[in-house]
C-alpha positions as a printed NumPy array, in Angstrom:
array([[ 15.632,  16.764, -11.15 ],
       [ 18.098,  14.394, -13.497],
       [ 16.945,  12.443, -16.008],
       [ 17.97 ,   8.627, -16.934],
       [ 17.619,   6.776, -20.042],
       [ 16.483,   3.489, -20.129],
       [ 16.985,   2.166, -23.049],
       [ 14.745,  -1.478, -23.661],
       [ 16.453,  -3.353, -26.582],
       [ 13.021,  -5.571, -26.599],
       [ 10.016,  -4.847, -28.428],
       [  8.005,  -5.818, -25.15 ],
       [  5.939,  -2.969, -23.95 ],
       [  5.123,  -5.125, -20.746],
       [  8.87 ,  -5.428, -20.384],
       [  9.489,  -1.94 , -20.593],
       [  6.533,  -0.923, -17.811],
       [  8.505,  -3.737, -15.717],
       [ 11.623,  -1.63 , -16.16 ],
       [ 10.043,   1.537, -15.633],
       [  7.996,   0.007, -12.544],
       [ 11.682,  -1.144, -10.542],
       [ 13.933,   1.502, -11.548],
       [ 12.056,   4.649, -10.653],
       [ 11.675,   2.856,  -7.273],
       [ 15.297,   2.365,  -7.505],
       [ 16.018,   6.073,  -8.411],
       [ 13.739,   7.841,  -6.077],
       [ 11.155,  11.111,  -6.368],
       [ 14.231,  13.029,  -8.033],
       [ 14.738,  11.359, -10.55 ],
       [ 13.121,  11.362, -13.615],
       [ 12.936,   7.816, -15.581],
       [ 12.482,   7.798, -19.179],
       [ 12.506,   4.676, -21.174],
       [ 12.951,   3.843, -24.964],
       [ 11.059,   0.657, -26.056],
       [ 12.94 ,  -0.969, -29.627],
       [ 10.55 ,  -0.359, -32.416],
       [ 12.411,  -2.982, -33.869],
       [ 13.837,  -6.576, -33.294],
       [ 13.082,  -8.945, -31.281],
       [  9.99 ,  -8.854, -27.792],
       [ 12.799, -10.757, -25.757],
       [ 16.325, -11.186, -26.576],
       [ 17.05 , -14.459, -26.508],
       [ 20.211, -15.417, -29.023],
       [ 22.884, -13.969, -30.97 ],
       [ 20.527, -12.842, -33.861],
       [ 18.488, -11.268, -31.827],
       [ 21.202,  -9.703, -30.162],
       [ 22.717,  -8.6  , -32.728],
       [ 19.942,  -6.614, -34.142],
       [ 19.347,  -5.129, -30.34 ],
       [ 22.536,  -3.272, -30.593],
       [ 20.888,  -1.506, -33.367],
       [ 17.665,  -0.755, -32.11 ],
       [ 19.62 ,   0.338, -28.791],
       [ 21.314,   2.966, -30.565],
       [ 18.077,   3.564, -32.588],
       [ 16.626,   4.167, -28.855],
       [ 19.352,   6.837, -28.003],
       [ 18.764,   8.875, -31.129],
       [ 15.278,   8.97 , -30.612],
       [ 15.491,  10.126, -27.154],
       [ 17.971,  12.868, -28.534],
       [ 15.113,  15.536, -29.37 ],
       [ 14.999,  19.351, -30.193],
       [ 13.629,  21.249, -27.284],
       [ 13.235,  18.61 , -25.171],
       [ 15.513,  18.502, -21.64 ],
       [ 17.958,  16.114, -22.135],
       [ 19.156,  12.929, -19.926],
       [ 21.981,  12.615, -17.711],
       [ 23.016,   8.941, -17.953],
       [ 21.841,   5.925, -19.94 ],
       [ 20.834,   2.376, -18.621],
       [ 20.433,  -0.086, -21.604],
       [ 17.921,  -2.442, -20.159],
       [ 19.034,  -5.862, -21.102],
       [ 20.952,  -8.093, -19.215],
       [ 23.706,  -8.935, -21.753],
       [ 24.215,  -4.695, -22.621],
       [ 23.763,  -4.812, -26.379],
       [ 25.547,  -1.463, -27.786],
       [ 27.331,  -0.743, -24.638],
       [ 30.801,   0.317, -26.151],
       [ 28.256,   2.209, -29.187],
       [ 26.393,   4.117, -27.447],
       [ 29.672,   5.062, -25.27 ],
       [ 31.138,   5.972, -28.44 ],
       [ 28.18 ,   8.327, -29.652],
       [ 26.839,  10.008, -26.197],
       [ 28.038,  13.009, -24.183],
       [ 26.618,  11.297, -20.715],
       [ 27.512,   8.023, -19.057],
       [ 26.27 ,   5.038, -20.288],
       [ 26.394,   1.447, -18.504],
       [ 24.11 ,  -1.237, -18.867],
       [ 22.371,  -4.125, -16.411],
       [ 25.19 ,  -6.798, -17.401],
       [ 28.25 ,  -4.569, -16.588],
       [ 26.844,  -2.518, -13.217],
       [ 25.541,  -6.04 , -11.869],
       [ 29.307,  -7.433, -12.612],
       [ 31.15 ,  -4.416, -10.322],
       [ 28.528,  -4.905,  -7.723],
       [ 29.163,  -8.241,  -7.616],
       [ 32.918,  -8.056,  -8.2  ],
       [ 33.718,  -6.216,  -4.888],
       [ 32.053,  -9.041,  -3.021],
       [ 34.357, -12.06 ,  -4.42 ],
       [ 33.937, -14.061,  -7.012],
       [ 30.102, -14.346,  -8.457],
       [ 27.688, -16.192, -10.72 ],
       [ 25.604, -15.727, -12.801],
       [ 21.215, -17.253, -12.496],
       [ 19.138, -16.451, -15.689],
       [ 16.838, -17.719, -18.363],
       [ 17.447, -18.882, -21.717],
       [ 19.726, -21.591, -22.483],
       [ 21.451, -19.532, -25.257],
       [ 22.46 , -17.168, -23.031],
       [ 25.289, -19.091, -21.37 ],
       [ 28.047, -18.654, -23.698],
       [ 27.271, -14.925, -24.801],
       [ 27.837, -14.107, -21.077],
       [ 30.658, -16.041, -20.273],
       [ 32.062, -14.168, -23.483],
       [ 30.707, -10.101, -22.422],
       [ 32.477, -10.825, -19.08 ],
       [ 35.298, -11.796, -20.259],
       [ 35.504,  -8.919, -22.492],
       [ 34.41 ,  -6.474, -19.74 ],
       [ 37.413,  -7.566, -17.716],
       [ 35.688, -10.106, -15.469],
       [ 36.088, -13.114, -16.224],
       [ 38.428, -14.167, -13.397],
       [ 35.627, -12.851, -10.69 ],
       [ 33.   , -14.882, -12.86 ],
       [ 32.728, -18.354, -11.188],
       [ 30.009, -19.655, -13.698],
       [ 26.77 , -19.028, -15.637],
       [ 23.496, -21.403, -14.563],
       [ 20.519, -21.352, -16.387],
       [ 16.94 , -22.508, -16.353],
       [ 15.043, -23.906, -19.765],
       [ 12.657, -21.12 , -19.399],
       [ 13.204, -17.681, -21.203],
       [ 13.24 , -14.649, -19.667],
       [ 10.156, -13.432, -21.247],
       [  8.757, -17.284, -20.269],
       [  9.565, -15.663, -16.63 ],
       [  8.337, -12.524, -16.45 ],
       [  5.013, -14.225, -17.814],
       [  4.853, -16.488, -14.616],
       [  6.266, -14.897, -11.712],
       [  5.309, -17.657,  -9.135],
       [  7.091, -20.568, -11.442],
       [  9.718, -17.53 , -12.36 ],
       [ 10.452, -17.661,  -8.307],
       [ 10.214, -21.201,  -7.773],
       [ 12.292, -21.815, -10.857],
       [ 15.102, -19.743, -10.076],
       [ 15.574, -20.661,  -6.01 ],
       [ 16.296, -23.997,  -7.221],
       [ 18.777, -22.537,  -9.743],
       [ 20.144, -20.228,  -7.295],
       [ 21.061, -23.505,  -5.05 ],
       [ 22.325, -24.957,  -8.07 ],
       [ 24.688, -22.468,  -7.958],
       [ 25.762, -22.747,  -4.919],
       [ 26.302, -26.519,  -5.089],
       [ 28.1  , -26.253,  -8.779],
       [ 30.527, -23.682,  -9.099],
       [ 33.518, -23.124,  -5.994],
       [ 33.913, -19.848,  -3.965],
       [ 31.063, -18.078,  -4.633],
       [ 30.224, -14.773,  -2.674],
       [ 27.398, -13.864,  -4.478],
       [ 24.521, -14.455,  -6.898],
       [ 23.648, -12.269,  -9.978],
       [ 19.885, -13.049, -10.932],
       [ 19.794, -11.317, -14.735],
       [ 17.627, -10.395, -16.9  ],
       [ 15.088,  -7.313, -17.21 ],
       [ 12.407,  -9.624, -17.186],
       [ 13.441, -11.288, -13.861],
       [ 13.313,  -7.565, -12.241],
       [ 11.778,  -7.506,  -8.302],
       [ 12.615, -11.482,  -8.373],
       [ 15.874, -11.25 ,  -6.316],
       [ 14.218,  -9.856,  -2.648],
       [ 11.892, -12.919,  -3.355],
       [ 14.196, -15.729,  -3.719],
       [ 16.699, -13.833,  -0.951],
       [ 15.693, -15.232,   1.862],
       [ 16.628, -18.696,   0.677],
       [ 19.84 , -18.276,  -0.481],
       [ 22.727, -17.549,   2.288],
       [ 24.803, -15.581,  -0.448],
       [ 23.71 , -11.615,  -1.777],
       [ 21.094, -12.101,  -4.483],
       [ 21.738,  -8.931,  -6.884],
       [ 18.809,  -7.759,  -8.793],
       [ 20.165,  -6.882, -12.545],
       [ 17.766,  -4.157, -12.476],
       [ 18.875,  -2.421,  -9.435],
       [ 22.157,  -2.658,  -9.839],
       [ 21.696,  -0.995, -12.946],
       [ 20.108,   1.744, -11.66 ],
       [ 22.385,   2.512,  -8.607],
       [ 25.616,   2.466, -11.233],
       [ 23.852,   4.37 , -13.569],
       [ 23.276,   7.665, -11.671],
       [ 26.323,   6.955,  -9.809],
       [ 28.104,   7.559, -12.66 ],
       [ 25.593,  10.923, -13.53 ],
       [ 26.905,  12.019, -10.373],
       [ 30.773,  12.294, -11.112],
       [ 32.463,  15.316, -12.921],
       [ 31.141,  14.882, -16.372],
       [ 32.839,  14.848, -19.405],
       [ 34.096,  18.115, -21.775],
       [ 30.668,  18.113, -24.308],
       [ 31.27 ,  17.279, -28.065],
       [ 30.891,  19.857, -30.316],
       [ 29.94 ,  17.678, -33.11 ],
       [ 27.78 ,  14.811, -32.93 ],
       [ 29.608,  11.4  , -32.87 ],
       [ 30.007,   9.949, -36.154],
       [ 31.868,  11.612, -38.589],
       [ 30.239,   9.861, -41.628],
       [ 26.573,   9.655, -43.053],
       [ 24.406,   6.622, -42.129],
       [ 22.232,   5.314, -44.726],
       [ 19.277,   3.503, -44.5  ],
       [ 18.401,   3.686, -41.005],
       [ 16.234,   5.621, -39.017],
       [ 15.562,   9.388, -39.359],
       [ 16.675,  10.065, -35.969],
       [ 19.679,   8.008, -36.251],
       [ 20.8  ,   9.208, -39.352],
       [ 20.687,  12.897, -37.85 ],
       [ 23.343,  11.647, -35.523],
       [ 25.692,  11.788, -38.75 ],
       [ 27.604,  14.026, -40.734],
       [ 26.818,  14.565, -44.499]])
């Protein structure tokens, strides 16, 4: 049996269950799903603060997950639709690591040119900027979002649906050429086979996506191991665990 790492950069523990609920369904009987809550930060990321501080407690997440005796993973997800520590955690682990934002972007990306539908007003310019930086910004046709948070969403599911068809059409309407829809957010996971049926483009569930790349990925020729953890200096003032990842 593998193992993934899902890594929630939230403090929500309802968030996480959420995660844990859609991508073991995604990943099947064998595979084993193991997710990392923050203990630090913020329950829903939400702006650049609390994004910021998410790229932390992601990496916090991996080191935790890295203990003695214990069979280790053989990819990591980071569960947040906007991949805090991506290019981090890349940097410190010996497995693959992706994260909702950047497998929901290649899914969409061989499909034509995409949007993106999620919650939280904020959010708009901090994705227009990661997929840019992750090399799609050409494919990206635009970013609409509702008022609502994501956490806001995941709290109502029926006004989370109703909310985001109309957005979804918005879409549609706004922004030129689109092939296909990326509904983000971990909060908004199961939400896309809802609102489907309404919209005549591919609806692509953050979550899933996620998944799928993630132990596609596992699945390739992996990488010569490190010898030595990653970081060849000593961390101070962080965790225990994280500080373990350095050298004194």
């Amino acid at each position: 049996m593998s193992a993934l790492l899902l890594i929630n950069p939230n403090t929500s523990s309802a968030i996480s269950e959420l995660l844990r609920t859609h991508a073991q369904a995604a990943a099947g009987p064998g595979v084993e799903v193991r997710v990392q809550t923050a203990r630090f930060g913020a329950p829903y990321i939400a702006c650049e603060a609390s994004y910021a501080v998410a790229t932390h407690a992601a990496l916090d997440g991996w080191a935790r997950a890295l203990v003695p005796g214990e069979r280790r993973f053989d990819t990591v997800l980071i569960g947040c639709f906007g991949d805090p520590g991506l290019h981090a955690l890349r940097e410190a682990a010996t497995v693959p690591v992706t994260g909702l934002a950047e497998a929901s972007f290649i899914a969409a990306a061989r499909l034509g040119r995409f949007a993106i539908v999620t919650g939280g007003e904020r959010w708009k310019p901090m994705l227009e900027r990661l997929a840019l930086g992750l090399g799609f910004g050409a494919a990206l046709a635009g970013v609409e979002v509702v008022t609502a948070t994501g956490a806001e969403l995941a709290a109502d599911p029926l006004m989370a649906q109703e909310l985001l068809t109309e957005a979804c059409a918005a879409a549609l309407r706004r922004f030129d050429g689109v092939q296909s829809l990326i509904l983000g957010g971990a909060g908004l996971a199961g939400l896309a086979a809802r609102i489907q049926p309404d919209i005549a483009v591919p609806v692509i569930d953050s979550v899933l996506a996620g998944v799928s790349h993630a132990l596609a990925l596992a699945a390739q020729p992996a990488p010569a191991p490190q010898a030595l953890p990653a970081f060849d200096f000593a961390w101070r003032g962080v965790s225990p665990e994280l500080g373990a990842t350095g050298r004194s």
